[in-house]
C-alpha positions in Angstrom: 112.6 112.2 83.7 114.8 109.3 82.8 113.4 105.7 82.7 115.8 104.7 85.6 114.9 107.6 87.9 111.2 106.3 87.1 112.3 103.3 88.3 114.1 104.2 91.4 111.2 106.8 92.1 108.4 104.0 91.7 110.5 101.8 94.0 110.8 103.8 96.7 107.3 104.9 96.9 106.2 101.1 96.9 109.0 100.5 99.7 107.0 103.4 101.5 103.8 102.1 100.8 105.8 98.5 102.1 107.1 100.5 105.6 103.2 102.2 106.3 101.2 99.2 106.0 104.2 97.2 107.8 104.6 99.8 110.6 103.0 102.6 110.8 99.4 101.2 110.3 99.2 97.5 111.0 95.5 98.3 113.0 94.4 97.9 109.0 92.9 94.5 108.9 93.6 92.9 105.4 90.1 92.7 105.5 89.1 96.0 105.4 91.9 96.6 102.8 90.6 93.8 100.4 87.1 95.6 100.8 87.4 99.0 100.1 90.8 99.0 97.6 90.2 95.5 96.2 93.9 94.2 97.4 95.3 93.5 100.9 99.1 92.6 102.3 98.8 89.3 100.3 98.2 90.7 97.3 101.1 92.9 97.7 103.0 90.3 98.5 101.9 88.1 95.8 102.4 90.8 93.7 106.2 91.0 94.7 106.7 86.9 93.9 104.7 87.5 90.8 108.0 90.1 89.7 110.6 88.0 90.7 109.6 85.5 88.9 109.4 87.7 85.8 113.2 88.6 86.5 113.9 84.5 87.2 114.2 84.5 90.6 112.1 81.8 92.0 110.6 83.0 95.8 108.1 80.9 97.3 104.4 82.6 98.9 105.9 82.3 102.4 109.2 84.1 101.7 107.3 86.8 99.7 104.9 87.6 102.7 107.3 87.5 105.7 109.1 90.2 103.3 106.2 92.1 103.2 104.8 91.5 106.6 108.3 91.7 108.1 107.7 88.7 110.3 105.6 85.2 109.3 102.4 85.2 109.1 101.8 83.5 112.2 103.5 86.4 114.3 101.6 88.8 112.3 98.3 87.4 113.0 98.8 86.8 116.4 100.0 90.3 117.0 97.6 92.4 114.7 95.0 90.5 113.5 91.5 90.8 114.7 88.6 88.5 114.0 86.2 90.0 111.3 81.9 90.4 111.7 79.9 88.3 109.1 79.3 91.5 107.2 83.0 92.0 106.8 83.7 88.4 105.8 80.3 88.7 103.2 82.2 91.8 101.6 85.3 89.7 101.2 83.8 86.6 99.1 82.3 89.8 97.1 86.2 91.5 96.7 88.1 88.5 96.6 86.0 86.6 93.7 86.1 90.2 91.9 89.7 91.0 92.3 91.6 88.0 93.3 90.6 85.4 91.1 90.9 84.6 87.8 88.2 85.7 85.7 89.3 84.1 82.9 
């Protein structure tokens, strides 16, 4: 395979990966994403302003999660979001601080 099918290939499976946690399963608490994989919908989309800045394309954290969430963050937590148990929130800390930041 040719580096620029790769590329087209990778794409669209992260667009489809983009579409199921947009659509198809938004009863998937971040939460329970950050838990069991390590990253959530904020990673993602942190992960998307982190790669447009690589190309020079400056795109602020709220711009990079209403493209990911497909709506603000507001709407989306209003609409999806559900309040997590103190075992749940525990977990997080645990995920977060071993995933998220920098262990440098």
């Amino acid at each position: 395979m040719d580096q620029q099918t790769e590329i087209e290939i990778q794409a669209a499976a992260f667009r489809r990966l983009q579409e199921h946690l947009m659509k198809d399963r938004t009863d998937v608490q971040n939460i329970d994403l950050m838990n069991l994989a390590g990253f959530c919908r904020n990673c993602l989309a942190r992960w998307y302003q982190e790669a447009a800045a690589e190309q020079g394309i400056e795109l602020g954290k709220i711009e990079a999660r209403e493209k990911y969430y497909g709506m603000t963050m507001d709407d989306w937590k209003s609409k999806y979001q559900t309040d997590a148990n103190p075992e749940k929130q525990a977990a997080f800390e645990v995920a977060f601080k071993e995933n998220v930041t920098d262990k440098s």
